[in-house]
C-alpha positions as CSV (number, residue, x, y, z in Angstrom):
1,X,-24.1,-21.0,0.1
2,X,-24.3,-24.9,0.4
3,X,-21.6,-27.3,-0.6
4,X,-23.1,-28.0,-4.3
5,X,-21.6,-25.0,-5.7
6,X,-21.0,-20.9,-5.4
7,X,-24.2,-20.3,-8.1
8,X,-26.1,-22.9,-6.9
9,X,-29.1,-21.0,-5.8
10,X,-28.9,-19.3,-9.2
11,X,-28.8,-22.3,-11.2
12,X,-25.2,-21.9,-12.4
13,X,-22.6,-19.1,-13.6
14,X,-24.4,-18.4,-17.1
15,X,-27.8,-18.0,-15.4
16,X,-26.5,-15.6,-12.2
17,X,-24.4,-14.1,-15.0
18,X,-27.8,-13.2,-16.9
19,X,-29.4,-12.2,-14.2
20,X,-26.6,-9.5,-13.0
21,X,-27.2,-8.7,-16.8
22,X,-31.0,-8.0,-16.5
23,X,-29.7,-6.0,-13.1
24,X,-27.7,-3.5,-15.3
25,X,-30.0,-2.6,-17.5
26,X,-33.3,-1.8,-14.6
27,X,-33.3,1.7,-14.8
28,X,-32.2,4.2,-17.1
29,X,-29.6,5.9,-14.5
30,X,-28.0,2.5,-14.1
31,X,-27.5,1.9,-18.3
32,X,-26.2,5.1,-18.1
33,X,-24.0,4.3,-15.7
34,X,-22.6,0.8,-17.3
35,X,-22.6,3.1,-20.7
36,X,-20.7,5.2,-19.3
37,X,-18.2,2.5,-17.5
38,X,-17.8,0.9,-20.9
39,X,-16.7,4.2,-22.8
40,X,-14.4,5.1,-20.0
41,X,-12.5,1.7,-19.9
42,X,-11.9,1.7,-23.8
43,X,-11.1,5.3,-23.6
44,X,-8.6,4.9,-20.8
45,X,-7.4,1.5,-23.0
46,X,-7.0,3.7,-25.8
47,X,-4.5,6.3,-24.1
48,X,-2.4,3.1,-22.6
49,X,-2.3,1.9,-26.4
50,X,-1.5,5.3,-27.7
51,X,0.8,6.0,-25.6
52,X,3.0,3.2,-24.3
53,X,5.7,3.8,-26.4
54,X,5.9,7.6,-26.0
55,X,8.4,8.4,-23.1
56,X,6.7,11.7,-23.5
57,X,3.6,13.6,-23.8
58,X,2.2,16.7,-23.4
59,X,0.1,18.4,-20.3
60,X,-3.2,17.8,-22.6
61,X,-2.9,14.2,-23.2
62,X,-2.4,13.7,-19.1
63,X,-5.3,15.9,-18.6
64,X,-7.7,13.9,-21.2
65,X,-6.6,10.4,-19.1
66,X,-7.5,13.1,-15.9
67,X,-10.8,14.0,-18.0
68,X,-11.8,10.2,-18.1
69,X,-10.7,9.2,-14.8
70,X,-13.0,11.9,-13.5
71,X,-15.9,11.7,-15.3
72,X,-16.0,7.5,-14.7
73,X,-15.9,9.1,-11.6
74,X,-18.3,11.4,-11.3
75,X,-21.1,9.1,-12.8
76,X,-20.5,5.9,-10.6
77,X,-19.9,7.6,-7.3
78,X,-24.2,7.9,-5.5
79,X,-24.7,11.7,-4.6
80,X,-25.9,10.2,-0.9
81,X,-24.2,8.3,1.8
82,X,-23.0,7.8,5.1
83,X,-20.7,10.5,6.6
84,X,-17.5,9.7,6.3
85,X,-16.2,12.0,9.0
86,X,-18.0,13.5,11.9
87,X,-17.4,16.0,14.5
88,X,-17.5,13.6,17.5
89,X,-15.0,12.9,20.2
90,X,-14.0,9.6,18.5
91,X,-13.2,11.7,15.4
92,X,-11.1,14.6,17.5
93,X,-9.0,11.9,19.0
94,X,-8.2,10.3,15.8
95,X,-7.1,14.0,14.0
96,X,-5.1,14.3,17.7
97,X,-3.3,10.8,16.5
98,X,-2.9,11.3,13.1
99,X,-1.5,15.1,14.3
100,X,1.1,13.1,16.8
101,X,2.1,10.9,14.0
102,X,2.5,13.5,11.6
103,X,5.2,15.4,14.0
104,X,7.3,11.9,14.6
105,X,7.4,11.7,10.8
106,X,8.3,15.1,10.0
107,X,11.0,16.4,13.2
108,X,14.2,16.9,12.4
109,X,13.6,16.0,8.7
110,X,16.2,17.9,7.3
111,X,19.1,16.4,9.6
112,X,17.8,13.3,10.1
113,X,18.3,10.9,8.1
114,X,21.2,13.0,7.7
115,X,21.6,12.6,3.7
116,X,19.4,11.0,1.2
117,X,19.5,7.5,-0.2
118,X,21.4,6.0,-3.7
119,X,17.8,5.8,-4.3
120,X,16.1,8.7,-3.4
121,X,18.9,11.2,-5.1
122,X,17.6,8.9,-8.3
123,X,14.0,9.6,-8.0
124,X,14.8,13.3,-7.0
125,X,16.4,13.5,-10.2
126,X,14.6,12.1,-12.5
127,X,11.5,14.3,-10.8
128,X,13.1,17.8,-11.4
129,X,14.6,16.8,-15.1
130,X,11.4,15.1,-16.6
131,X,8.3,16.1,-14.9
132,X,7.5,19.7,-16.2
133,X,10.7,20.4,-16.4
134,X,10.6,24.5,-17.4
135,X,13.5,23.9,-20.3
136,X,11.0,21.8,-21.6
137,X,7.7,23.3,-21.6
138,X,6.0,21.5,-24.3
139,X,6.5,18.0,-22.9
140,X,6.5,16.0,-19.6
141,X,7.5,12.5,-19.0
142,X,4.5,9.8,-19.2
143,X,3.6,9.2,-15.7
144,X,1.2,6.2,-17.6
145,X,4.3,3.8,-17.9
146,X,7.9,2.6,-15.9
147,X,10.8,4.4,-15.7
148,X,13.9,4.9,-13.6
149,X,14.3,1.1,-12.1
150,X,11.2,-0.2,-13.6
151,X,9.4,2.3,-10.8
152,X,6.1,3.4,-11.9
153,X,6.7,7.3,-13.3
154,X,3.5,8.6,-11.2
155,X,5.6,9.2,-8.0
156,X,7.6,11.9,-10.1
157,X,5.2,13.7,-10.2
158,X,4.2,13.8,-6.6
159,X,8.1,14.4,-5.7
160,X,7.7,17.6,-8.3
161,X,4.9,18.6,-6.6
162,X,6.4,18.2,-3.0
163,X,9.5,20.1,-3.9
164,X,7.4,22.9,-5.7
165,X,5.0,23.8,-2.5
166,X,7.9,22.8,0.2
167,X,10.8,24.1,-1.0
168,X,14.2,21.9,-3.5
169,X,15.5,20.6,-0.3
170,X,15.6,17.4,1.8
171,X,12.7,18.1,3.3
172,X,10.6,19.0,0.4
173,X,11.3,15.8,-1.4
174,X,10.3,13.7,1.9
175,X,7.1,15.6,2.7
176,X,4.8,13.6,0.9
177,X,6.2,10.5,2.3
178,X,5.4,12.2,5.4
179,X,2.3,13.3,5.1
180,X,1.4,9.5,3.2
181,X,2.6,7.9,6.2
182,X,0.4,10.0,8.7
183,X,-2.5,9.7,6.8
184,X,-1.8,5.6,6.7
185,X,-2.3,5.6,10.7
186,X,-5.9,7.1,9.8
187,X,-6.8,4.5,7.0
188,X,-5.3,1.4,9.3
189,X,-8.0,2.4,12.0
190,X,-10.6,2.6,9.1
191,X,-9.4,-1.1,7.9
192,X,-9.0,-2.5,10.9
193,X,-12.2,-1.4,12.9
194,X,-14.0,-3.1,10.0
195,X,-12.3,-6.7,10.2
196,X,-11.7,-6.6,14.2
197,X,-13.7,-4.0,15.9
198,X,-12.8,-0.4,17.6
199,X,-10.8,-1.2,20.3
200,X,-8.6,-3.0,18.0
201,X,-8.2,-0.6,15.6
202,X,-7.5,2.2,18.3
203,X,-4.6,-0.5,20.1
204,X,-2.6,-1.0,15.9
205,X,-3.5,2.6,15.3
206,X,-1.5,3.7,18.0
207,X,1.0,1.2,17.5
208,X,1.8,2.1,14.1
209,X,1.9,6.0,14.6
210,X,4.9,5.0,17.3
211,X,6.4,2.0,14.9
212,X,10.1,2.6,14.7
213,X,10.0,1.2,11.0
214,X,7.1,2.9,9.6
215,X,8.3,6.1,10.7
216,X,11.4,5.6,9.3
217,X,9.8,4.9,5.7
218,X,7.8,7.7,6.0
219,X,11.0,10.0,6.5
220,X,12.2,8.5,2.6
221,X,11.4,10.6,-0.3
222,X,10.3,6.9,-1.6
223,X,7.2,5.7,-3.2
224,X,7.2,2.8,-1.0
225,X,5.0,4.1,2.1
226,X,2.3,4.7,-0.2
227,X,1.7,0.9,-0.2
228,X,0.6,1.7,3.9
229,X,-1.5,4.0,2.7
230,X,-3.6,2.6,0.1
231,X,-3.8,-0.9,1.6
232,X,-5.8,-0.5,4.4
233,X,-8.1,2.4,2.9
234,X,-9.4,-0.1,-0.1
235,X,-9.8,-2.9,2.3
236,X,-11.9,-0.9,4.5
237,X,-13.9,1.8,1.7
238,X,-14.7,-1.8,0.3
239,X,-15.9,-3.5,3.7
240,X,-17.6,-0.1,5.3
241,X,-19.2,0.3,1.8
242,X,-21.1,-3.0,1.7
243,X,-22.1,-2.6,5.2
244,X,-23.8,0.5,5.0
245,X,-25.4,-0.6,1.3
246,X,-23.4,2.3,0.1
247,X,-21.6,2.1,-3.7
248,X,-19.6,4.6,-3.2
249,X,-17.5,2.5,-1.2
250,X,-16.7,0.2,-3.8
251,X,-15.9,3.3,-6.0
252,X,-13.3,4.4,-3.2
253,X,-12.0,1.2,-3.0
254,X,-11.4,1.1,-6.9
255,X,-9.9,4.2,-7.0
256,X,-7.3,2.8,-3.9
257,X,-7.3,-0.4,-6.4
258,X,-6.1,1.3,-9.3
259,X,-3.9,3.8,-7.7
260,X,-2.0,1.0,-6.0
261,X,-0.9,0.0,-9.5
262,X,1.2,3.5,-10.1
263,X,3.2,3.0,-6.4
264,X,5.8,0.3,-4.8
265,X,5.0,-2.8,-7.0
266,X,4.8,-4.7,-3.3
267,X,1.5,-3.4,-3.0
268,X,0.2,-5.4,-5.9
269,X,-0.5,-7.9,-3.3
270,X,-3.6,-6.0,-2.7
271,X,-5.3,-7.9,-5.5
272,X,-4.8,-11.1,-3.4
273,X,-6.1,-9.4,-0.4
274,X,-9.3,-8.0,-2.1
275,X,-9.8,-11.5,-3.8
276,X,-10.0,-12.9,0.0
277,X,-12.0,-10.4,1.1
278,X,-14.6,-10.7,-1.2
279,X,-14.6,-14.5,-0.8
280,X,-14.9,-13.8,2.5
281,X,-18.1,-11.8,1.7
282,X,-19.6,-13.7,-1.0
283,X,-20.0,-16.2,2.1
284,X,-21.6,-14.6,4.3
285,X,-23.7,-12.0,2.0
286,X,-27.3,-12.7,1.1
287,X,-27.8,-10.9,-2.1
288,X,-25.8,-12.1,-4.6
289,X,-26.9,-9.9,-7.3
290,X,-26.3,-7.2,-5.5
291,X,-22.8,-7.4,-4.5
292,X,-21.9,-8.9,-7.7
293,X,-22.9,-4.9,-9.1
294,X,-20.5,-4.1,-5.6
295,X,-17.8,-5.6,-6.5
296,X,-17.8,-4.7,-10.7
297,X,-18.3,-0.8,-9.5
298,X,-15.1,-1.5,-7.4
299,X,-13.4,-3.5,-10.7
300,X,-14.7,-1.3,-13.0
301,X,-13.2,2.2,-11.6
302,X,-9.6,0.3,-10.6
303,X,-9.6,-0.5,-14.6
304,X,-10.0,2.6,-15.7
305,X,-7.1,4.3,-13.6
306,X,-4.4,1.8,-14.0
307,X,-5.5,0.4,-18.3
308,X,-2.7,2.3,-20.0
309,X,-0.4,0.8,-16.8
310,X,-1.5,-2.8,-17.6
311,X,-1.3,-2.0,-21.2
312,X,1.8,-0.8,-20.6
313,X,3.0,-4.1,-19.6
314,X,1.6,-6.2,-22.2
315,X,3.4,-3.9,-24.1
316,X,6.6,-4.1,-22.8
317,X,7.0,-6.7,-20.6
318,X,10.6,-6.4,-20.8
319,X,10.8,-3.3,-19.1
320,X,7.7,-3.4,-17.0
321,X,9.4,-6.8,-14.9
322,X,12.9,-5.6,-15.1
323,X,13.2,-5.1,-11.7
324,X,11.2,-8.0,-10.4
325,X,13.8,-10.1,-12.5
326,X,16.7,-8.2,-10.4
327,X,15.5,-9.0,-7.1
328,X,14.4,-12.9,-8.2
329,X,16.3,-14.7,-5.5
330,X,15.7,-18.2,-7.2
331,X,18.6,-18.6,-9.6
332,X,22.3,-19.6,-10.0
333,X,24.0,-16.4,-9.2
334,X,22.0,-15.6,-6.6
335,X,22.0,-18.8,-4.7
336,X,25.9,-19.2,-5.2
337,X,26.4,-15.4,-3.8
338,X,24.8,-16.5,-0.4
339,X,25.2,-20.0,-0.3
340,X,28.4,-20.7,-1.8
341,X,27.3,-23.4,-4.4
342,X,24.9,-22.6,-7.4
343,X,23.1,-25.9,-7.2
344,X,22.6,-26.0,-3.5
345,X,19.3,-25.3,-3.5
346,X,18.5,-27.3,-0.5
347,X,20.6,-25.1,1.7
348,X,19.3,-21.7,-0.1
349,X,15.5,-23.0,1.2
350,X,16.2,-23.3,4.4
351,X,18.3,-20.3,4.5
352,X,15.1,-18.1,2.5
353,X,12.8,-19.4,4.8
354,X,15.0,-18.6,8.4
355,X,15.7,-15.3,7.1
356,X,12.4,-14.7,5.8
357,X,10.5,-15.6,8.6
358,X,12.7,-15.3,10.8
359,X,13.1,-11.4,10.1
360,X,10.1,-10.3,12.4
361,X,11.9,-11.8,15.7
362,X,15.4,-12.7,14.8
363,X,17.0,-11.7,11.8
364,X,18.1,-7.7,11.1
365,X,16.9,-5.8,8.0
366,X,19.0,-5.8,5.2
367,X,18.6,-3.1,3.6
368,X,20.0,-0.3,3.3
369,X,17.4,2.1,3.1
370,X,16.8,1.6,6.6
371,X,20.2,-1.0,7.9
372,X,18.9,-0.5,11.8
373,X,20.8,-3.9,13.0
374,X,17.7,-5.0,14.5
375,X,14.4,-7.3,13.3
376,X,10.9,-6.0,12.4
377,X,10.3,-6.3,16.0
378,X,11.7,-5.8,19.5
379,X,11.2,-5.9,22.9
380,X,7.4,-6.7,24.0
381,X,6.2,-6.4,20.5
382,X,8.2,-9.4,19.4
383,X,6.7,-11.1,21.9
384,X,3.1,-10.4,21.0
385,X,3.7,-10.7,17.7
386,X,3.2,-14.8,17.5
387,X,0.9,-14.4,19.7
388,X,-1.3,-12.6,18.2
389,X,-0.7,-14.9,15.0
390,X,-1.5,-18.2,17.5
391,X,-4.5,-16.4,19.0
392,X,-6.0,-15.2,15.0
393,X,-5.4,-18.8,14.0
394,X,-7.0,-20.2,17.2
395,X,-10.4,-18.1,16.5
396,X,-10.6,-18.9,13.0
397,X,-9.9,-15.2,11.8
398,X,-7.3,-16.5,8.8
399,X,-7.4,-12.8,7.3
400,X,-4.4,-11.3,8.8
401,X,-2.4,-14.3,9.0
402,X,-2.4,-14.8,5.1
403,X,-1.8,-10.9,4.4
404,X,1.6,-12.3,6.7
405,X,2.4,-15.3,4.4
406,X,1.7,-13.8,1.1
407,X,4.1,-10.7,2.0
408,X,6.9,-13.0,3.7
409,X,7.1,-15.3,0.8
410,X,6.6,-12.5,-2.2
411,X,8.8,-10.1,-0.6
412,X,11.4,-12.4,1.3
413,X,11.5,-15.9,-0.1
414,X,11.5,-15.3,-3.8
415,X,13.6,-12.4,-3.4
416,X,17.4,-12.0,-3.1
417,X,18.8,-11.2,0.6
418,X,15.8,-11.2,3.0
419,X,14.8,-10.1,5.4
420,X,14.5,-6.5,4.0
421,X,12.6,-3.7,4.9
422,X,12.0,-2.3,1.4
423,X,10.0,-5.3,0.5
424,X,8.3,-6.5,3.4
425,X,6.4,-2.6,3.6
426,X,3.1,-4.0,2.8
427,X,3.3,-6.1,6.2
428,X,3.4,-3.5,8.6
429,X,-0.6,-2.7,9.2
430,X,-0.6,-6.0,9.9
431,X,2.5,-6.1,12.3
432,X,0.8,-3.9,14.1
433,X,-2.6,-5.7,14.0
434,X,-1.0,-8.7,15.5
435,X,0.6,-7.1,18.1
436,X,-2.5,-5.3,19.2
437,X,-4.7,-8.7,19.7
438,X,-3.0,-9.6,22.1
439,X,-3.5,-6.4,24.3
440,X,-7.3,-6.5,23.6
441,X,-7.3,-9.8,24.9
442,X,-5.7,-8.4,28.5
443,X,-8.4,-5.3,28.0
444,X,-11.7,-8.1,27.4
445,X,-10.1,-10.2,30.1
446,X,-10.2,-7.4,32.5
447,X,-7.0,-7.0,32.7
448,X,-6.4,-3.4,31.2
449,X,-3.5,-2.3,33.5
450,X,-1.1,-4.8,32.3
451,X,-2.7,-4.1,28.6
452,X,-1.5,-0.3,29.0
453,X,1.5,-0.8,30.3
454,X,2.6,-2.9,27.5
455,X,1.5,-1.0,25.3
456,X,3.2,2.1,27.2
457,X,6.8,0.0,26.7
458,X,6.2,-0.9,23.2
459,X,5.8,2.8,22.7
460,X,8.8,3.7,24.7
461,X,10.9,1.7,23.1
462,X,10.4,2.0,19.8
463,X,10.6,5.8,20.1
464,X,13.7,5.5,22.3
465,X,15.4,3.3,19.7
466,X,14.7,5.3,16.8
467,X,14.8,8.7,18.0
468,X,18.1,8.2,20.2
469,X,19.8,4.7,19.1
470,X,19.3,4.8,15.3
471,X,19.6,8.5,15.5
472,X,23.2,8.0,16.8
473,X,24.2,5.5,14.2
474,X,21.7,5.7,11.2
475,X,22.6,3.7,7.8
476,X,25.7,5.0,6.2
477,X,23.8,4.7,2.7
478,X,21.9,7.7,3.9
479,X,24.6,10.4,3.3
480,X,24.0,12.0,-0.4
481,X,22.7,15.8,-0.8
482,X,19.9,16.8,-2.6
483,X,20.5,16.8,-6.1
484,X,21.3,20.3,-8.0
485,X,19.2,20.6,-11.3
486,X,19.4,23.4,-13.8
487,X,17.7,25.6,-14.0
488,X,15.7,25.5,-10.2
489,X,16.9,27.7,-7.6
490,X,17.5,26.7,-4.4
């Protein structure tokens, strides 16, 4: 596109706005198709406005909002497309990784952490008394809305579940974080060999399997992982999609879109990475029109899942940014706790932004979900870390850097006591990204030795520290038993 304007081939917004119009309406599969949309976004509005103010519901209600999801589903998603998994070597070696990853998530689980989370025992709770609770067979808490801490209610669910296959223990609450966390080693390759190429994507896949901190939030019966997860996957079903001229990427990608809304609230950040994205590929795309249908399929879908969420909040806004009002760092009580004076706001910059930014090299986590007395980062990886920032800005490739900025300052700088680990989640695919570049760089410089064996420390080290150094001296918030609810045996 030339300087006089995004539409300017199309002769303005109205005009390219009537011509994706005429675009709709081509064929008769495709008005049934944006028919069909329509219906499914009122409907779904509908439930949300129905709904919002019922803690409660029955199983048939859920199942009509399941009914809708599906069918929107089933009518935008083409019956032909690329393979998304073959039976190659490539595709061995990833189920080997993703296999590896599962068993550092999941050893030990019972013991270690050795207890759960303040946190956890919450969720756990509220789980087993609201979500198909058997003295309660004719309701079921509305996993449509917020609950405990402002949390989105659709984890419960996935907690009941996990408990119900594994077993009422430690374990069975933390196996879906598990298993989430696994599977986001798989969907960080998928993202990653989109935006940076193979070998890049092998080097941050193998890094995050090994990462200290992401296998520590996969070992918490927390919703927060999930944010690893979903991330990368809509990113790349989004990006793969539009390179193969296949729709049912951008359907993936909503469905990754509008799930996000039901997990960790730090993955809302995804909106700002789709929106850079698909700058990014407005740019460089030739047909307008046709990505313009891309990217509604991908809008579309994501609205129908998460309307009676958003509804939700326009609802209640109250209770829907409670707990983004708790963690606000930017008023008097907050500022006075850490810097001593209410009105020194001076002071509370600079001390926000050091601790911040300085939490990847410098500064421990704070929380104590995780409490390890160490940065993001350590050893080599701290060192390639900035490097791999310098050499992304240096070749023009803003992408990743951003996704760093917009977490750092949403999730440390506007929040109370950064640098913690709870809300900088979202950043870790790209932690590991940025730590990787700088190891391809050795590998395309011919230098491949020195590549391996620093990637053969980082993975040393982070395993010895968390398997043998945390293990010894884990967070002392982590020591409560699983809850005991009546009537479940256990």
């Amino acid at each position: 596109m030339d300087q006089d304007g995004l539409f300017h081939r199309y002769g303005g917004i109205k005009k390219y706005l009537a011509e994706l119009w005429e675009y709709f309406w081509l064929t008769e599969h495709r008005a049934v198709q944006v028919l069909v949309a329509i219906v499914s976004i009122l409907v779904s509005i509908g439930i949300g406005v129905t709904y919002a103010d019922m803690p409660f519901i029955s199983i048939f209600q859920l199942m009509f909002w399941i009914l809708t999801v599906l069918v929107c589903f089933a009518m935008l998603y083409p019956s032909k497309g690329p393979a998304l998994l073959r039976f190659d070597r490539r595709s061995m070696a990833l189920v080997a990784l993703v296999a590896v990853s599962f068993f550092l998530r999941v050893v030990n689980l019972q013991n270690f952490p050795p207890g759960l989370h303040l946190d956890e025992t919450g969720t756990i709770d509220f789980s087993l008394r609201h979500a198909f609770n058997p003295l309660v067979p004719e309701a079921t808490i509305n996993p449509l809305r917020t609950g405990l801490d402002s949390q989105p209610v659709f984890y419960a669910y996935i907690v009941r579940l996990s408990v119900t296959l594994f077993g009422f223990t430690t374990v069975g609450a933390r196996i879906s974080s598990v298993i989430a966390g696994a599977l986001a080693v798989l969907a960080v390759f998928f993202m990653v060999n989109e935006l940076a190429g193979s070998r890049v994507a092998w080097l941050t896949s193998i890094l995050m399997a090994v990462y200290h901190y992401h296998i520590h939030w996969s070992r918490i019966a927390l919703n927060n992982i999930w944010v690893t997860l979903f991330l990368p996957l809509a990113l790349g079903f989004f990006l793969f999609g539009w390179r193969k001229g296949w729709s049912g990427g951008a359907v993936l990608a909503g469905l990754c879109l509008g799930l996000t809304a039901y997990f960790y609230a730090g993955g809302y950040i995804l909106i700002f990475l789709m929106l850079i994205i698909i700058w990014r590929t407005w740019k460089q795309a030739d047909n307008h029109i046709s990505l313009g249908v891309y990217i509604g399929k991908m809008f579309v879908f994501a609205l129908v899942i998460a309307a009676p969420l958003i509804v939700y909040a326009l609802s209640f806004p109250d209770q829907f940014f409670d707990r983004s009002r708790i963690i606000y760092g930017w008023k008097p009580l907050a500022i006075e706790v850490t810097v001593g004076d209410p009105n020194a706001y001076w002071e509370y910059f600079k001390y926000q932004f050091t601790h911040s930014f300085g939490g990847y090299n410098y500064y421990p986590d704070s929380a104590g979900f995780y409490a390890p007395h160490i940065p993001f980062l350590i050893g080599v990886a701290s060192i390639l870390f900035p490097l791999g920032i310098a050499w992304s800005i240096y070749k023009k490739q803003y992408f990743p850097v951003l996704w760093i900025l917009i977490v750092t300052v949403l999730g440390g700088f506007m929040v109370v006591a950064p640098p913690g680990t709870s809300h900088f989640i979202a950043v870790v695919p790209v932690i590991c990204w940025m730590v990787a570049t700088p190891l391809n760089w050795l590998i395309e410089t011919r230098r491949p030795v020195w590549a391996y064996i620093l990637l053969a420390s980082i993975i040393a080290l982070d395993l010895y520290f968390y398997f043998v150094v945390y293990a010894a001296h884990p967070s002392r918030d982590l020591i409560l038993p699983f809850p005991q609810i009546a009537p479940y045996k256990y």
